[in-house]
C-alpha positions in Angstrom: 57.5 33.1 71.9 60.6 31.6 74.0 63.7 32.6 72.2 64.7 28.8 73.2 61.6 27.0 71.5 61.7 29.0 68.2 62.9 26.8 65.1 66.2 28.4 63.5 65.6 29.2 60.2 68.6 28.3 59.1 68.2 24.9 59.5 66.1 22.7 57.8 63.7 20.0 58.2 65.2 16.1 57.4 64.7 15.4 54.3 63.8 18.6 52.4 65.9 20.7 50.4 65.6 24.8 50.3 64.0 25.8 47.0 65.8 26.5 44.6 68.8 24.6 45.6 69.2 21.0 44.0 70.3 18.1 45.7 74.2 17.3 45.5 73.8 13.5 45.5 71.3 11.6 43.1 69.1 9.1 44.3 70.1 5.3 44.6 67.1 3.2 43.3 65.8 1.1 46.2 65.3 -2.5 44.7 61.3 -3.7 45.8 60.7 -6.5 47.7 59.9 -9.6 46.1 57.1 -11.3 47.9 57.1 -13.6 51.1 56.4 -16.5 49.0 59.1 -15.7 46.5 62.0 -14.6 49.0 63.0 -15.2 52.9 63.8 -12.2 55.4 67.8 -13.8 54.9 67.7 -13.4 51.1 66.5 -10.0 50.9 69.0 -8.8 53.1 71.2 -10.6 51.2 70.3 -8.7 48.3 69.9 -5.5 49.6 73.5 -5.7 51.6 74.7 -6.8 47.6 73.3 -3.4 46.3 70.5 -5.2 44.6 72.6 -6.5 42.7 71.8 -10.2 43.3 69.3 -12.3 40.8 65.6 -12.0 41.9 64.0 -15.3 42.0 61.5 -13.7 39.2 64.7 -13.1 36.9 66.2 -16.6 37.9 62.5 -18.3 37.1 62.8 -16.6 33.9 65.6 -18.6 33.2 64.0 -21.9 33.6 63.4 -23.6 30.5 59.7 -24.9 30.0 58.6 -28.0 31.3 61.9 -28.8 33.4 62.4 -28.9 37.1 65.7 -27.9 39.3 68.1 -30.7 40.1 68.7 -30.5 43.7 72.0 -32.0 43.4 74.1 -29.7 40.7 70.9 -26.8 40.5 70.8 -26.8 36.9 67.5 -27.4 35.1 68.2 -30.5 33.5 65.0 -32.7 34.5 62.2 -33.5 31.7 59.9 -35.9 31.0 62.6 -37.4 28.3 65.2 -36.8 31.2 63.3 -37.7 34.6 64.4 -37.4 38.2 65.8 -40.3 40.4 64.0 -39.4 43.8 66.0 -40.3 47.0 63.4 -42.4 49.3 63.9 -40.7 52.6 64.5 -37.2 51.8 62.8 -37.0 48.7 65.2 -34.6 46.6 65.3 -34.5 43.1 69.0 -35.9 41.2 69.0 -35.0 37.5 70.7 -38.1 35.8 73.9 -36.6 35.1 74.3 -36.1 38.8 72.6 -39.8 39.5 74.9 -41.4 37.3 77.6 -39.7 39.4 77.2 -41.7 42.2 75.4 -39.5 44.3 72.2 -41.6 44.4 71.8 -44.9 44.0 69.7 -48.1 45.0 70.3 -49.0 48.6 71.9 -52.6 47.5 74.8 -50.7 45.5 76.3 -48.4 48.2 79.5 -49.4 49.1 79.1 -50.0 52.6 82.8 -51.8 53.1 84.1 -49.7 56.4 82.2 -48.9 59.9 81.3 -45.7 60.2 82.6 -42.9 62.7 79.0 -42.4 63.7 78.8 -46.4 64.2 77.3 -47.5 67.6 77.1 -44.1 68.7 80.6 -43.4 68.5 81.4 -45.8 71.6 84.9 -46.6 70.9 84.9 -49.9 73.5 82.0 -51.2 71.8 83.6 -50.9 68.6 86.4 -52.4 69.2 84.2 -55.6 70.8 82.5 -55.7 66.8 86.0 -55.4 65.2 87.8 -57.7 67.5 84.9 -60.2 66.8 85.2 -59.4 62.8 88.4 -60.4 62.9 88.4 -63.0 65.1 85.6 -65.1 62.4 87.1 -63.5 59.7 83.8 -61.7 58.5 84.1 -58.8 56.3 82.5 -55.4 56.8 80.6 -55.8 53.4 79.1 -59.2 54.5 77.3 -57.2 57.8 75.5 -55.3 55.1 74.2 -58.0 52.7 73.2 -59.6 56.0 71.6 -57.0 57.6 69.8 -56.0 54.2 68.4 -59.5 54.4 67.1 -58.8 57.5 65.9 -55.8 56.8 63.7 -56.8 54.0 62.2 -60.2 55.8 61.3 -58.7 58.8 60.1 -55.3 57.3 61.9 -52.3 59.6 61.3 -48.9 59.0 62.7 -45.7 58.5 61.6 -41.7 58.9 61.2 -39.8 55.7 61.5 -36.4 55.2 57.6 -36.4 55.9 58.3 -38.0 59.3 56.4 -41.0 58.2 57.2 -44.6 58.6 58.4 -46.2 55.2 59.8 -49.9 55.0 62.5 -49.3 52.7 63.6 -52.0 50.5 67.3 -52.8 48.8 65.9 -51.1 45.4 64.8 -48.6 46.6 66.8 -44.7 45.9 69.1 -43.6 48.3 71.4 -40.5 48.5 74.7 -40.5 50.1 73.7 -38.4 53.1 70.9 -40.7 54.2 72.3 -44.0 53.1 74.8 -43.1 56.2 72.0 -43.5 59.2 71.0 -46.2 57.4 74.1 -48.2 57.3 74.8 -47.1 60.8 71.3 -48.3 61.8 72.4 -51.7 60.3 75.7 -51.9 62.1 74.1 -51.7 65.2 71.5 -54.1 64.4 73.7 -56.6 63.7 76.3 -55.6 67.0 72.8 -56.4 68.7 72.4 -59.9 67.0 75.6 -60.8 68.3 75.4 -59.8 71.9 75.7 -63.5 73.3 79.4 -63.8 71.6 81.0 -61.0 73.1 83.8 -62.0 75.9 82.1 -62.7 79.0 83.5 -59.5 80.9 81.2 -57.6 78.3 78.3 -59.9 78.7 78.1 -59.8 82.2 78.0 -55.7 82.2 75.5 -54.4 83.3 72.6 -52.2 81.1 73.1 -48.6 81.1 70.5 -46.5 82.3 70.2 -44.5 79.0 70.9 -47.4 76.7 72.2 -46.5 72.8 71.0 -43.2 73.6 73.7 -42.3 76.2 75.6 -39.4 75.3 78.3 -40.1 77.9 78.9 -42.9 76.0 81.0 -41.1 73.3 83.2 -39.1 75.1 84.4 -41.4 78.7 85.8 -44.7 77.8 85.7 -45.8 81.2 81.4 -45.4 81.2 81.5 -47.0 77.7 83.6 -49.9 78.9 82.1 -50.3 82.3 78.1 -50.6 81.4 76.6 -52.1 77.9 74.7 -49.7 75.5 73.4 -52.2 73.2 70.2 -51.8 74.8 67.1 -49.5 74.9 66.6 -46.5 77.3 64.9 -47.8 80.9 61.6 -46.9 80.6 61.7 -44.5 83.4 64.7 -42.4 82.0 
């Protein structure tokens, strides 16, 4: 045999210890894989970066007191049939009372709604300023745009996605959270900017209809597109 294709015999296989010799180190216990329904790919290399020292869903299930589901809100178990959930209508996620009472989720009528949104007509600053300046100018308060809107909204039947991507015609009683009360309210704010479009100054009547509409994203960031062409309109159909 070729001197260069013979195995030394001084060195050893990976993995296998001469006999009669005993391994220096001792074993770490590798933790098992939950199952795919139990765990994501993320979570177990969570864990397994942690040492395997993180709870395992089965542990954290066994910690679940009978007959009671997981608030989505504050995570703890707290929702019974003597304790039941208040169920947000778009997103559908579970609020213990505790955290309901909180403020967290509440009918659509009893959000606050009393300022304008950052996210408000798209974030076009110019058109903005035209639903302020006109605020102002007939002495209408925020608060009033959603009782009026809500009005609206219930007479003429409008609807929303939910988490589903189905159409739902929400209604003032229904259960909202905070996070999607604020498309909501944004929704209104432009509905009513709409409603108003014939008592804007006649420089921003006579401008004419941008190409993309409300769905302009140029919109946000030049002032001189926002100001020059009108975004309270719809997308051309060709666009």
């Amino acid at each position: 045999m070729d001197q260069n294709n013979k195995i030394s015999s001084d060195v050893m296989p990976v993995g296998k210890i001469p006999k009669g010799k005993k391994s220096r180190t001792r074993a770490q216990p590798v933790p098992q894989r939950p199952s795919s329904r139990s765990m994501t790919a993320t979570q177990w290399r969570d864990l397994t970066s942690a040492g395997g020292s993180a709870v395992l869903p089965q542990q954290e299930e066994r910690k679940r007191p009978r007959g009671s589901e997981q608030c989505e809100a504050c995570d703890n178990y707290k929702i019974t049939a003597a304790s039941p959930a208040t169920v947000c209508t778009l997103c559908r996620r579970k609020w213990c009372q505790d955290c309901a009472a909180a403020g967290g989720i509440k009918t659509l009528s009893a959000h606050k709604a009393a300022d304008i949104p950052d996210d408000a007509l798209n974030r076009n600053e110019y058109e903005r300023k035209l639903l302020t300046d006109y605020l102002k100018a007939k002495k209408v308060r925020v608060r009033e745009i959603f009782i009026k809107e809500l009005a609206e909204m219930e007479n003429t039947k409008w609807t929303y996605k939910n988490v589903g991507d189905e159409d739902v015609v929400l209604k003032k009683d229904d259960n909202i959270c905070a996070e999607c009360f604020e498309p909501v309210w944004t929704d209104l704010i432009y509905r009513y900017r709409e409603a108003i479009q014939s008592s804007m100054p006649e420089a921003a009547r006579k401008r004419q209809n941008c190409w993309y509409g409300k769905e302009c994203t140029t919109q946000a960031h030049n002032p001189n597109h926002a100001k020059n062409y009108n975004h309270i309109c719809n997308k051309r159909p060709d666009k």
